[in-house]
BAROPA-515508 format. One record per residue (C-alpha): x, y, z; residue number from 1. Coordinates in pm, 1 decimal, always signed. Layout:
- X,Y,Z,NUM
...
//
This chain:
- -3083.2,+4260.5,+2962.7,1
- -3151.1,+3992.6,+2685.2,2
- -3385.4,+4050.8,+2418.5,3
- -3642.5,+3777.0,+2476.3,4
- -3701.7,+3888.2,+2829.8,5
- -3693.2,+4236.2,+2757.9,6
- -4019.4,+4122.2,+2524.8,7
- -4182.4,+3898.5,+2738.8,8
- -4209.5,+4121.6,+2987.8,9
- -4311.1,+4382.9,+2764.6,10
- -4569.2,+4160.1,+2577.5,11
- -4725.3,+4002.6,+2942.2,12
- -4701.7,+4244.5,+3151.8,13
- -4764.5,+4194.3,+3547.6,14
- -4780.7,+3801.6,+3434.9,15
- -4473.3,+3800.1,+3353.6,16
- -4281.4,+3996.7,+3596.7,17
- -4455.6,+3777.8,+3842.9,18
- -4319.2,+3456.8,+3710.7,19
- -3954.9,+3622.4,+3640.6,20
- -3956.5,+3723.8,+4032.6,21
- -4128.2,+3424.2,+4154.7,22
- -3901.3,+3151.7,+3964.2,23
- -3568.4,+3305.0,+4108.2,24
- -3675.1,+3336.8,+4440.9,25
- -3739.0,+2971.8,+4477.0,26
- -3390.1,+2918.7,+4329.3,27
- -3472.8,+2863.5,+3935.4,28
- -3130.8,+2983.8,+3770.8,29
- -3225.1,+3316.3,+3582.7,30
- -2884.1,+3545.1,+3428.8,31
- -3055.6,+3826.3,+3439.3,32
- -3067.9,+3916.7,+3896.8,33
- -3411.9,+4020.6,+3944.6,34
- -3271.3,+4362.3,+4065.4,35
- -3222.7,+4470.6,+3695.9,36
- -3593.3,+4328.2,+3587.9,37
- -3734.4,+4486.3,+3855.4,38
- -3577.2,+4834.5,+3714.4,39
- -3678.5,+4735.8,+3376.1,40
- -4014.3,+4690.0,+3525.6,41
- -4007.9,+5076.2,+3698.5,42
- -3951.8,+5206.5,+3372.3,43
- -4216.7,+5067.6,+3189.6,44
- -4445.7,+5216.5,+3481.1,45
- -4219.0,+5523.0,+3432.6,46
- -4338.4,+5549.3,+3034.6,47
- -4717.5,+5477.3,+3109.9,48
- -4700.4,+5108.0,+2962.3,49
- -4787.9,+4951.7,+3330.1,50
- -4890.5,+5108.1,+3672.6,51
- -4660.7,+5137.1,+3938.0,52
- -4815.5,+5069.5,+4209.7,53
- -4927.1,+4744.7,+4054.1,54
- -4628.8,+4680.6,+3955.7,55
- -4501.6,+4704.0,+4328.8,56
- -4770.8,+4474.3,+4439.6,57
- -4697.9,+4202.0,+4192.2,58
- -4311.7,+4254.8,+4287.4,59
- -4402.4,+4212.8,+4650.0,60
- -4688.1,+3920.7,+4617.9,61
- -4418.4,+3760.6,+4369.3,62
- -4097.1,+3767.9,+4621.9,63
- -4327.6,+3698.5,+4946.8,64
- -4435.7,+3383.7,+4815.3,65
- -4141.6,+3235.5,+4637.1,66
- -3901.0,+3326.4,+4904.0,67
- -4184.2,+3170.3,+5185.7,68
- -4253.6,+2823.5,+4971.0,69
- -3819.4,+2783.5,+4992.3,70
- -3825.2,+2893.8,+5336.1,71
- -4115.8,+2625.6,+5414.2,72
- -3979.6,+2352.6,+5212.6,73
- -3635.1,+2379.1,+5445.7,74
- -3816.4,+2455.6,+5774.5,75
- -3974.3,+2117.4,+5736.7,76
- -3782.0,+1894.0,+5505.7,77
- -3384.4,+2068.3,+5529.2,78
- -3216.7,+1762.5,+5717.3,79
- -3323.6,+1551.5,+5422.6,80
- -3225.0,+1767.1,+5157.0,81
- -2895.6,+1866.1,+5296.6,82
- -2843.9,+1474.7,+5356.4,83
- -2938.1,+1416.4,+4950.5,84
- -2850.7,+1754.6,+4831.7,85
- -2904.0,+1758.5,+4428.6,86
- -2671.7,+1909.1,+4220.0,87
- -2866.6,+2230.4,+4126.1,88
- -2854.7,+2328.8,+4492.4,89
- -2606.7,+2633.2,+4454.6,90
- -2543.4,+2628.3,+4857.5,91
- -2219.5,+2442.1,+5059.5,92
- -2197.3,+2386.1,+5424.1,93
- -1942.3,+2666.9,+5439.7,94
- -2208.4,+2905.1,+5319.6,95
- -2436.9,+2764.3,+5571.7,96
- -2195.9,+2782.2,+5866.4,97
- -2170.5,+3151.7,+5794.5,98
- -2487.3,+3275.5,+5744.3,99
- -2642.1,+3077.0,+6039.2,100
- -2403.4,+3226.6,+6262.6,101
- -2484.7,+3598.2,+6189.0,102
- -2832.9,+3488.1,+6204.0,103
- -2800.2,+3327.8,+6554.1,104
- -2617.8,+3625.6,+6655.3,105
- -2807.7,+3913.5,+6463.0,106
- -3143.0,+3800.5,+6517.1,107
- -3478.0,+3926.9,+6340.4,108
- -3245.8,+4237.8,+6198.7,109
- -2973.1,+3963.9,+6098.1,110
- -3252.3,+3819.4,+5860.6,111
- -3391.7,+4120.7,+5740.5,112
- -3069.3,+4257.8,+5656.6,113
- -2981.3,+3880.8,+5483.0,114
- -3362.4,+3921.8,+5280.8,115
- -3283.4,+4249.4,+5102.1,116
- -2919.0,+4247.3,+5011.1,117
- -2847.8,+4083.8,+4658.0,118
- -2646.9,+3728.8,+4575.5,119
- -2777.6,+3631.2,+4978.8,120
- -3118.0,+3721.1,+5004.5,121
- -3246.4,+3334.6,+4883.4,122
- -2977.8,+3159.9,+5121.5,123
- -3112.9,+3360.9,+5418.9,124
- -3446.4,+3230.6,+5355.5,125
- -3280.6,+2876.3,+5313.2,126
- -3107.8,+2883.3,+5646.5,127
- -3388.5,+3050.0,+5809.0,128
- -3547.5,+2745.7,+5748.8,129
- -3304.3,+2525.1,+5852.0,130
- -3267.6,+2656.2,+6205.2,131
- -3615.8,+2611.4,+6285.2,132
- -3701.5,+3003.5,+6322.3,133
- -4027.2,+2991.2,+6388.4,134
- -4309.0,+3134.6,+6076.7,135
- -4445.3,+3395.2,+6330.2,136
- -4069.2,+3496.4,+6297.5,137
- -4044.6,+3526.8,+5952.0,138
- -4285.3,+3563.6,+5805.6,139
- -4367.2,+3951.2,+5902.0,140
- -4018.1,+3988.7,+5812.5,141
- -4005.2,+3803.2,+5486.0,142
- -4336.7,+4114.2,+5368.4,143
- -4120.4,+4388.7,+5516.3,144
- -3838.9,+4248.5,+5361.6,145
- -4041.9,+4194.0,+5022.7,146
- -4199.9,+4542.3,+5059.6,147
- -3857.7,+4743.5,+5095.6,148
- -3656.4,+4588.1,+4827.3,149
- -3985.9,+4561.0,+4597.8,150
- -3971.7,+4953.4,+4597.0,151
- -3638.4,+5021.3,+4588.8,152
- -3555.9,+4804.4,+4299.7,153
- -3884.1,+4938.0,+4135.0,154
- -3888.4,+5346.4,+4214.4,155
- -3524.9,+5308.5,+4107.5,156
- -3590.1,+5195.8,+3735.2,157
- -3903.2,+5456.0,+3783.1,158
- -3639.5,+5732.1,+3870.8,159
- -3404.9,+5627.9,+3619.0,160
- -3655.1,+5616.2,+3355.9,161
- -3508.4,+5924.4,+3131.7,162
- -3167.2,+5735.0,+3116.7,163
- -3261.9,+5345.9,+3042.6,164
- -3066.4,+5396.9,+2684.9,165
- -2760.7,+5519.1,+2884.3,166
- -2788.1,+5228.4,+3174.6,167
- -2894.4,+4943.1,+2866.7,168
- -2506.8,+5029.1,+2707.1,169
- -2364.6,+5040.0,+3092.4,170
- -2532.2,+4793.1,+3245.7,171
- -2212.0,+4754.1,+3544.8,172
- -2281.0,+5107.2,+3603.3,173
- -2594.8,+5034.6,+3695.7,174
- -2529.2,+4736.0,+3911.4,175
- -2342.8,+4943.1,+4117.1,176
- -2621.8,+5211.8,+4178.3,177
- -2831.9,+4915.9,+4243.7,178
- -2564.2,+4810.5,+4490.1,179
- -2526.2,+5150.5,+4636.2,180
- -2856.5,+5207.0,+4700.6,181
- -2930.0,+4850.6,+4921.8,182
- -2621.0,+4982.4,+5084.2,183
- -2748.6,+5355.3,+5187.7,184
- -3072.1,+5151.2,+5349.0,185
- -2865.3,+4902.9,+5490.3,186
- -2660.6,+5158.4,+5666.5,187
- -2919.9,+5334.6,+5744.9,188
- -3084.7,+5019.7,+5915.5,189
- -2746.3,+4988.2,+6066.4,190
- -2757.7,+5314.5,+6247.6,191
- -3133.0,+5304.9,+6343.5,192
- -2989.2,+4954.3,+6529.1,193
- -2716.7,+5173.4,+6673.5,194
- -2868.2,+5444.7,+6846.4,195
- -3173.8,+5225.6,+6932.2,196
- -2915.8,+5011.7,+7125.5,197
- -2758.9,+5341.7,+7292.1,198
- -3064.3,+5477.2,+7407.8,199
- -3157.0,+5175.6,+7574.0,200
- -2837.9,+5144.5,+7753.2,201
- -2851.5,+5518.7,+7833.7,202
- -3187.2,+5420.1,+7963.2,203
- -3055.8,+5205.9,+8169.5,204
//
């Protein structure tokens, strides 16, 4: 992780976590994915310097209401955007095609699933918009959503505390425990679906 960040956060605390978080979830470029400064941010609860649980609760206010102002701005202005789409708008109609359809077709798990797995979590929230899905819809699922990744991301850099110096010199190493772990809970959200489903037709 660069330097400066690595000292802003460190310097500001909660403040600045917040605004790292905030600022990527309503599509501000950042190089650094906020999976890794959330981590950063479990280990400086993990050596005393901040508190976790506040740490978790800044996380969580920070992604709920980044992720709800770019799921707002497309529930009621997306036609118009997508008709004078600006350059910085990282999203193509092929992209939209896609996720829209598992959406349509997945439902309420379809966009929780979309809200806590990296490099598509912001486009779900985009294309949530754009179909119309109701807020009552989303937004319980946008503080679930918030709530699980929040404490993954965080109680993983809190768990990996004792080995920051290893992960700062193999830093794809731990992308891909970041990766691995979103994909034990999304399997295991997977399989909850799946017998839920079998019961019911059992039930039947």
């Amino acid at each position: 992780m660069p330097e400066e960040l690595i000292v802003f956060i460190t310097n500001y605390g909660y403040l600045a976590i917040f605004l790292v978080v905030f600022a990527q979830e309503i599509g501000i470029p950042n190089p650094v994915p906020n999976e890794l400064v959330l981590m950063f941010s479990g280990f400086l609860a993990f050596k005393g310097i901040l508190s976790l649980p506040i740490v978790i609760l800044v996380t969580i206010s920070a992604d709920f209401i980044g992720t709800n102002i770019l799921y707002f701005v497309f529930y009621y202005f997306g036609a118009y955007i997508l008709q004078h789409k600006p350059r910085w708008l990282p999203i193509s109609q092929k992209a939209i095609d896609r996720i829209s359809k598992h959406i349509s077709t997945g439902g309420k798990w379809a966009i929780y699933v979309g809200r806590i797995t990296p490099f598509i979590r912001g486009y779900t929230s985009v294309i949530t918009g754009l179909l119309q899905i109701e807020p009552k819809v989303f937004l319980p699922i946008a503080i679930i959503s918030a709530t699980t990744w929040s404490l993954v991301c965080v109680i993983t850099g809190w768990v990996l505390g004792p080995y920051l110096n290893y992960a700062g010199a193999n830093m794809g190493t731990v992308k891909y425990i970041i990766l691995t772990v979103v994909l034990i809970v999304l399997v295991s959200i997977v399989a909850v679906i799946y017998f839920q489903k079998r019961i019911a037709i059992k039930k039947e």
